[in-house]
Z-matrix of the N, CA and C atoms (Angstrom, degrees):
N
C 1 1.454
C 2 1.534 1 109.04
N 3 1.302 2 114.79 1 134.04
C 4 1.460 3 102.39 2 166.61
C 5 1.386 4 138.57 3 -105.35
N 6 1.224 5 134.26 4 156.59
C 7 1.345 6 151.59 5 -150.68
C 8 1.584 7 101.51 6 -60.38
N 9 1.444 8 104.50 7 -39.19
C 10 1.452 9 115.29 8 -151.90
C 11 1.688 10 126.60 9 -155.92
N 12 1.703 11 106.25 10 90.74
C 13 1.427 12 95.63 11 -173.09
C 14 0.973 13 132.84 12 -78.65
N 15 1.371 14 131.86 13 169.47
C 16 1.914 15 145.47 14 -171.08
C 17 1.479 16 86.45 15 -58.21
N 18 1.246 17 156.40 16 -50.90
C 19 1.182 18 160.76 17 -172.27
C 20 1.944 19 112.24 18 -41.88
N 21 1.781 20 77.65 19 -58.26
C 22 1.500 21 88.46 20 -176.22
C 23 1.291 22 129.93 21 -67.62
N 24 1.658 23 108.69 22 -35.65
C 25 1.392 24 130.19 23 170.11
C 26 1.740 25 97.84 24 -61.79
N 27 0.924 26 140.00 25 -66.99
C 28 1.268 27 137.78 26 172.01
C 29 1.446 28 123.91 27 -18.88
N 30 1.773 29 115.26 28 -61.16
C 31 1.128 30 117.62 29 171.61
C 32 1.316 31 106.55 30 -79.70
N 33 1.464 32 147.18 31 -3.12
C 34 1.522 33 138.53 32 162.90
C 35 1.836 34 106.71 33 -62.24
N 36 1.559 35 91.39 34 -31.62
C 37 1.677 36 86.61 35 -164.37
C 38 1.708 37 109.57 36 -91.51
N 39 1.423 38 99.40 37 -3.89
C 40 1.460 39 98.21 38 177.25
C 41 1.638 40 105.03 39 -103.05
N 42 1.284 41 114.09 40 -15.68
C 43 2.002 42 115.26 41 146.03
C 44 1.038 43 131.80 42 -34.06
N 45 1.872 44 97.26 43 -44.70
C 46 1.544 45 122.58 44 -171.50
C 47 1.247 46 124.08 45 -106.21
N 48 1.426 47 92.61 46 18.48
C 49 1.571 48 93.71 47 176.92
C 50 1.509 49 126.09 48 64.26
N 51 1.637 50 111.41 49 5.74
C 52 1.401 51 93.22 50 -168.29
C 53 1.855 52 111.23 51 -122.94
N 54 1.221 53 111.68 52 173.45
C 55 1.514 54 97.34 53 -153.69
C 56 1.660 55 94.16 54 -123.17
N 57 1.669 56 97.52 55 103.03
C 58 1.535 57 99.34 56 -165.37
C 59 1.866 58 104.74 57 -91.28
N 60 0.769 59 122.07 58 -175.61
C 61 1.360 60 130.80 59 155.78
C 62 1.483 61 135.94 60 -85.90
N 63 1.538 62 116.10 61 151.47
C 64 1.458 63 92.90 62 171.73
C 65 1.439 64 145.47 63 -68.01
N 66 1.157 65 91.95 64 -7.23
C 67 1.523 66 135.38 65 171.59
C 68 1.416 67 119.46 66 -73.40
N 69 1.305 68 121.25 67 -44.95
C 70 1.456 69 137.98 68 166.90
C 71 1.692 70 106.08 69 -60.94
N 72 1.583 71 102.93 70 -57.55
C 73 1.382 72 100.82 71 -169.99
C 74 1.576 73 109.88 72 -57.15
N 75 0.643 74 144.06 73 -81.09
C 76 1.580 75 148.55 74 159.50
C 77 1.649 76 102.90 75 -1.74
N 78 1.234 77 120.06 76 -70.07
C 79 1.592 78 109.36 77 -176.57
C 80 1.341 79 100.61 78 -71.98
N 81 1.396 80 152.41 79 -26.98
C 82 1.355 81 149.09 80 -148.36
C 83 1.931 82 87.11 81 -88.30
N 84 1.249 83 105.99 82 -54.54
C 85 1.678 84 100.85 83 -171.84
C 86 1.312 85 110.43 84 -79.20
N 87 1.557 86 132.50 85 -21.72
C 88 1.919 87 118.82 86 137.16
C 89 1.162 88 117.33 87 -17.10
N 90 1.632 89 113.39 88 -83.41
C 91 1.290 90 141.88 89 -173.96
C 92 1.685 91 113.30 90 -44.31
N 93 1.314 92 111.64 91 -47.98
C 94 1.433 93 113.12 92 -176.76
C 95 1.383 94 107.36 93 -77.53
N 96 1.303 95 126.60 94 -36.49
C 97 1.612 96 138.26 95 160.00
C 98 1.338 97 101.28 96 -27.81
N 99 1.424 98 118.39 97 -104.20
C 100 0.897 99 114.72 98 144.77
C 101 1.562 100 145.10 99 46.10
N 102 1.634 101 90.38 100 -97.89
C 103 1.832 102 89.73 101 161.31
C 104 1.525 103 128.47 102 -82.20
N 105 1.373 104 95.64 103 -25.40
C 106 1.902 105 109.34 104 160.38
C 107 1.492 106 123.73 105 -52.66
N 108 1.184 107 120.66 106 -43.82
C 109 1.705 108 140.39 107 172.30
C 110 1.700 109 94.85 108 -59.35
N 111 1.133 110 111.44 109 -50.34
C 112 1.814 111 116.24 110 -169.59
C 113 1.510 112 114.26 111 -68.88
N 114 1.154 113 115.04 112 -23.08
C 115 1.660 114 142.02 113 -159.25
C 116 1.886 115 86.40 114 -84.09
N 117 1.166 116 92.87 115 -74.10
C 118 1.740 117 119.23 116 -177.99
C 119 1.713 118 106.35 117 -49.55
N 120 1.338 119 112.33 118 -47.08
C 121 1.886 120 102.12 119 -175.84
C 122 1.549 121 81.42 120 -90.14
N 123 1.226 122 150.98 121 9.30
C 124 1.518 123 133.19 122 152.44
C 125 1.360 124 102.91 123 -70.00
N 126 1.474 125 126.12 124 -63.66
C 127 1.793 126 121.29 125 -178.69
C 128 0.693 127 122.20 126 -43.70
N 129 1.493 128 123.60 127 -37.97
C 130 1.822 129 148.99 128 -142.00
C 131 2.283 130 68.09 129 -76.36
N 132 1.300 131 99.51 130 -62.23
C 133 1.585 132 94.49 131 -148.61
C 134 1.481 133 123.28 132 -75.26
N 135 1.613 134 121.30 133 -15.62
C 136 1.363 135 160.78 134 173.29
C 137 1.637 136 88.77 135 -42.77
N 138 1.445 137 129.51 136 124.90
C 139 0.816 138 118.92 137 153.98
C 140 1.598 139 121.62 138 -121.28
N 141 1.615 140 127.41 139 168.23
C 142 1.160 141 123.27 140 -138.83
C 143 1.625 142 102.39 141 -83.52
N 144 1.401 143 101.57 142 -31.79
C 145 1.599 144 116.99 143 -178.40
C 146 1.690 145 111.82 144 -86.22
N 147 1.174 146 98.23 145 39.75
C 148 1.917 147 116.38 146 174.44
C 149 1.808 148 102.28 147 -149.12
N 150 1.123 149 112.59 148 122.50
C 151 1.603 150 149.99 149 -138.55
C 152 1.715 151 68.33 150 -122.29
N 153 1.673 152 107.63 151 107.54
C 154 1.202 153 140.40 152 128.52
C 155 1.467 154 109.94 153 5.82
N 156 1.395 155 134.26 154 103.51
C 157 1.679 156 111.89 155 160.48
C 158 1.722 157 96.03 156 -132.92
N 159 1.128 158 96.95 157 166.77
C 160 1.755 159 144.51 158 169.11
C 161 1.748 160 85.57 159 -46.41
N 162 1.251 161 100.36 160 -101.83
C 163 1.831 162 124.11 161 -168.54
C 164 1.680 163 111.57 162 -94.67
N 165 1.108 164 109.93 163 134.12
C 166 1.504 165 126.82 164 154.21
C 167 1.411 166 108.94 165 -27.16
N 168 1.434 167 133.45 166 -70.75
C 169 0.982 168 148.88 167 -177.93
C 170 1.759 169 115.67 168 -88.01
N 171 1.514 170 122.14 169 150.50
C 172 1.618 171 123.14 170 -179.67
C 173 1.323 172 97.09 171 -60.37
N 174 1.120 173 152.84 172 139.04
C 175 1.382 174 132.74 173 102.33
C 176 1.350 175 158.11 174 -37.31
N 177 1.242 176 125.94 175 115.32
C 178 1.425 177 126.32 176 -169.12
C 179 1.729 178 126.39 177 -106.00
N 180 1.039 179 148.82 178 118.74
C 181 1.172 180 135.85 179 169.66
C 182 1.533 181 124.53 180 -10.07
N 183 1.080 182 146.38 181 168.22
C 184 1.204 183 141.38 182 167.48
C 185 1.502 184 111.62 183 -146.90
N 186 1.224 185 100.39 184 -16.33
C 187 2.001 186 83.91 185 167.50
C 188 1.318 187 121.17 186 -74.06
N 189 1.777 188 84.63 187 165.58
C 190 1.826 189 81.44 188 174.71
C 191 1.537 190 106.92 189 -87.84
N 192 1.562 191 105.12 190 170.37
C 193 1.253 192 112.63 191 162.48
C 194 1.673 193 112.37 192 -48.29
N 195 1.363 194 93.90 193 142.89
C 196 1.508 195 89.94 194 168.57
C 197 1.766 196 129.04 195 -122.49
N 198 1.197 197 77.47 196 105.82
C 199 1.647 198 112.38 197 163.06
C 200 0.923 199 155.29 198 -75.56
N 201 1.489 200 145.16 199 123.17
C 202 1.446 201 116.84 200 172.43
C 203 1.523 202 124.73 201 -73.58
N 204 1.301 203 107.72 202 142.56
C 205 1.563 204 104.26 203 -176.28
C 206 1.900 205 94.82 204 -149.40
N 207 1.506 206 95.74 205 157.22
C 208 1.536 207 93.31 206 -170.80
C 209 1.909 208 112.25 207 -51.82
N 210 1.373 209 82.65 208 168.15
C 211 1.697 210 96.30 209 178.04
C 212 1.537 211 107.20 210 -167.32
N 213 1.532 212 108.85 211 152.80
C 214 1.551 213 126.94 212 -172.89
C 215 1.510 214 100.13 213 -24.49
N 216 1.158 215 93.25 214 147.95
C 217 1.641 216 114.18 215 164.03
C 218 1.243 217 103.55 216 -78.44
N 219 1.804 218 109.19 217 171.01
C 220 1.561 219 109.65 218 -163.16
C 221 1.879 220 89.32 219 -80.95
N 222 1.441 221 104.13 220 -43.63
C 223 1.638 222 100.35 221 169.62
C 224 1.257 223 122.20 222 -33.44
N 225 1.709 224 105.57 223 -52.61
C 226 1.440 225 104.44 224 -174.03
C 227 1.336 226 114.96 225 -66.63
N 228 1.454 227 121.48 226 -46.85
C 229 1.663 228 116.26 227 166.18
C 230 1.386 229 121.53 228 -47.04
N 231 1.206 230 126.84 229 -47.10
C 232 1.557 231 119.79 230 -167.61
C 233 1.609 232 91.25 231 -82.32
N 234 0.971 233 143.74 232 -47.38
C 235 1.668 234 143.60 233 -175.02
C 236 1.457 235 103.15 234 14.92
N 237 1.784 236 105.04 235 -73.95
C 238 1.416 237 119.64 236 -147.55
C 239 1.191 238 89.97 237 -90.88
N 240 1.400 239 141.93 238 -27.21
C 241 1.904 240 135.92 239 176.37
C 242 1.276 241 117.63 240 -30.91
N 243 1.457 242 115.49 241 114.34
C 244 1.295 243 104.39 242 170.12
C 245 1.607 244 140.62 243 -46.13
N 246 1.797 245 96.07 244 -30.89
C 247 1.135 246 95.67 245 -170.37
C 248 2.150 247 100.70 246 -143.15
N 249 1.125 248 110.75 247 144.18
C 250 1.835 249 91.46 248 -176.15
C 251 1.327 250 104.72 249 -140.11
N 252 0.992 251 125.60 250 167.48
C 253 1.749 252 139.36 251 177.61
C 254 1.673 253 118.84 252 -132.89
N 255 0.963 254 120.04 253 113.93
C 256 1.704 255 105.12 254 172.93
C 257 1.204 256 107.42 255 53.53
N 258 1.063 257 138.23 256 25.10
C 259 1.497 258 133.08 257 158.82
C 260 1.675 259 101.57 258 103.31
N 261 1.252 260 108.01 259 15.12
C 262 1.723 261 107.25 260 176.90
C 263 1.377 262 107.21 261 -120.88
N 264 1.687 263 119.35 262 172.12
C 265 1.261 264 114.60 263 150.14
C 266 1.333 265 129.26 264 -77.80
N 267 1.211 266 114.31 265 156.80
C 268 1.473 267 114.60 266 -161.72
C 269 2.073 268 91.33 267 -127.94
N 270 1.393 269 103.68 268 125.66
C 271 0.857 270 99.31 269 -166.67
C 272 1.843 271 92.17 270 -118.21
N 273 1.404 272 118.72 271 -175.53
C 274 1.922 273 118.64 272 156.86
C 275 1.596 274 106.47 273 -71.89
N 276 0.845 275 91.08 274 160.48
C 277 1.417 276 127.83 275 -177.88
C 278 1.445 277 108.32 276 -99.03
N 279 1.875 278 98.65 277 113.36
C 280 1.842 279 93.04 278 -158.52
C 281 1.285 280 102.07 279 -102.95
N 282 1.533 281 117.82 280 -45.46
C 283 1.525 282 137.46 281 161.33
C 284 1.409 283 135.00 282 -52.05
N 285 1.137 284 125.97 283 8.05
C 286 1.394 285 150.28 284 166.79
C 287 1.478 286 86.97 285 48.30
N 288 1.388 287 142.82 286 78.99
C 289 1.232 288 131.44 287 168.31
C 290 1.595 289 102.79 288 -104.97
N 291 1.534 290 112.30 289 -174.63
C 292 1.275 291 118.97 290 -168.87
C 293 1.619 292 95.26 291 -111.27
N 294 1.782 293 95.03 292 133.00
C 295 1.208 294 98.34 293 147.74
C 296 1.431 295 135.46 294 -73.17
């Protein structure tokens, strides 16, 4: 038996506004079959004494703590800058503002 008739797919696509073919409808209600049947032997196997989760696996954080720990000098940052000012980069001027 299937999940889902050419009928039904029809009025989904006229829900959706969209203008399938007759050709579409036929493979679209395969296809949705299909994932409906897969949905169903998922419940079929779900059992009641198993608590719903997110992931297969726990999840854990993965950052590090955050700390300060050394980092480049202002020398070492500007080094490779093409171009610098007062100890900054100096980039163009995109916004034509006023000095």
């Amino acid at each position: 038996m299937t999940a889902i008739s050419r009928d039904e797919v029809a009025h989904l696509a006229h829900l959706a506004r969209l203008d399938v073919t007759e050709d579409e409808l036929d493979r679209f209600a395969q296809q949705l079959d299909v994932i409906l049947q897969s949905v169903q032997r998922i419940n079929e196997v779900a059992a009641e004494d198993i608590p719903p989760t997110s992931h297969a696996v726990p999840l854990t954080n993965v950052y590090r703590d955050d700390e300060p720990r050394p980092s480049l000098s202002r020398a070492d940052a500007l080094a490779g800058a093409p171009d610098t000012d007062q100890d900054r980069f100096r980039v163009p001027r995109i916004l034509g503002e006023e000095e």
